[in-house]
N, C-alpha and C positions, 0 to 999 in steps of 0.2 A: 645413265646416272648411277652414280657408286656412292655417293653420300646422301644420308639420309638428312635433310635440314630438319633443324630441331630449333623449338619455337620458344618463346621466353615472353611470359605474358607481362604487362604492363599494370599498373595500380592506375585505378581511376581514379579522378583529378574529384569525383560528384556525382552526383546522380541528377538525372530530368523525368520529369512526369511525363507520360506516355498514353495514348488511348486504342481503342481499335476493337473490332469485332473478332474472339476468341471462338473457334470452331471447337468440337471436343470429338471422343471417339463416337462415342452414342449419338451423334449425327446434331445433337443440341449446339447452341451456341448464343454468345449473349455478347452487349458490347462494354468492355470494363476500360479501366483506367490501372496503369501499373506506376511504379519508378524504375528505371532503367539506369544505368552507370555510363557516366560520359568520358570520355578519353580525350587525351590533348593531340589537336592534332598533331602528325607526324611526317614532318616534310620529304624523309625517302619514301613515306609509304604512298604518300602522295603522287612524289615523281614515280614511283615504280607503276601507280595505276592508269598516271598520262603516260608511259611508254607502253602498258597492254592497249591501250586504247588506242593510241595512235597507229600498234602494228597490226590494228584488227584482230587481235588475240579474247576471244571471251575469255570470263570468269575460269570457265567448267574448262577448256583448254587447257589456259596457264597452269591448273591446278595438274592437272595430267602432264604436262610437262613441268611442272617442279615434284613430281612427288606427294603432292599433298592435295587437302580435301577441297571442294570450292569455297566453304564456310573460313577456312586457312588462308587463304589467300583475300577473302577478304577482308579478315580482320587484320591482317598486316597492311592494306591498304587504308583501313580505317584505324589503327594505331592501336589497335589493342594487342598486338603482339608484334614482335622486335624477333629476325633471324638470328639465333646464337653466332652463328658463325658470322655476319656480317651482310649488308645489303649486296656487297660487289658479287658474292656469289650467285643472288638470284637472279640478279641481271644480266651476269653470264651464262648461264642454264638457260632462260628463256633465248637470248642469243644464239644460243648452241645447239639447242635442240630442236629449233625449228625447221 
């Protein structure tokens, strides 16, 4: 890999109420309610995630073969971030690098 992909975040469309049990350092934890920001879905980030899945490629993988974080790779699956350069490049990396 010679290029570094560079990521271009996306504006949420809203936000959704969220709940769940919050762990803290101090070993305490309590179960709160947040709002969160929802995103539209994004139909390459979509097909890019039925293609890791289909090639049996995890998360933590891809992300090692694209360069980037697993949290990264997720959010361009869930559409909260768009590749600058374009989707054809990361579907050729995963191709190519495997």
């Amino acid at each position: 890999m010679t290029d570094r992909i560079e990521l271009d975040p996306i504006a949420p469309i809203g936000t959704r109420e969220a709940a769940g049990f919050v762990y803290y350092s101090d070993g305490s934890g309590e179960f709160r309610a947040w709002s969160e920001p929802t995103y539209p879905p994004h139909p390459e980030g979509e097909r890019f995630r039925a293609a890791r899945v289909a090639a049996g490629v995890s998360l933590r993988a891809a992300a090692k073969l694209l360069g980037l974080r697993p949290v990264d790779v997720s959010n361009l699956e869930q559409g909260r971030v768009v590749p600058r350069g374009g989707w054809a490049a990361l579907h050729e990396r995963m191709k190519g690098d495997r």
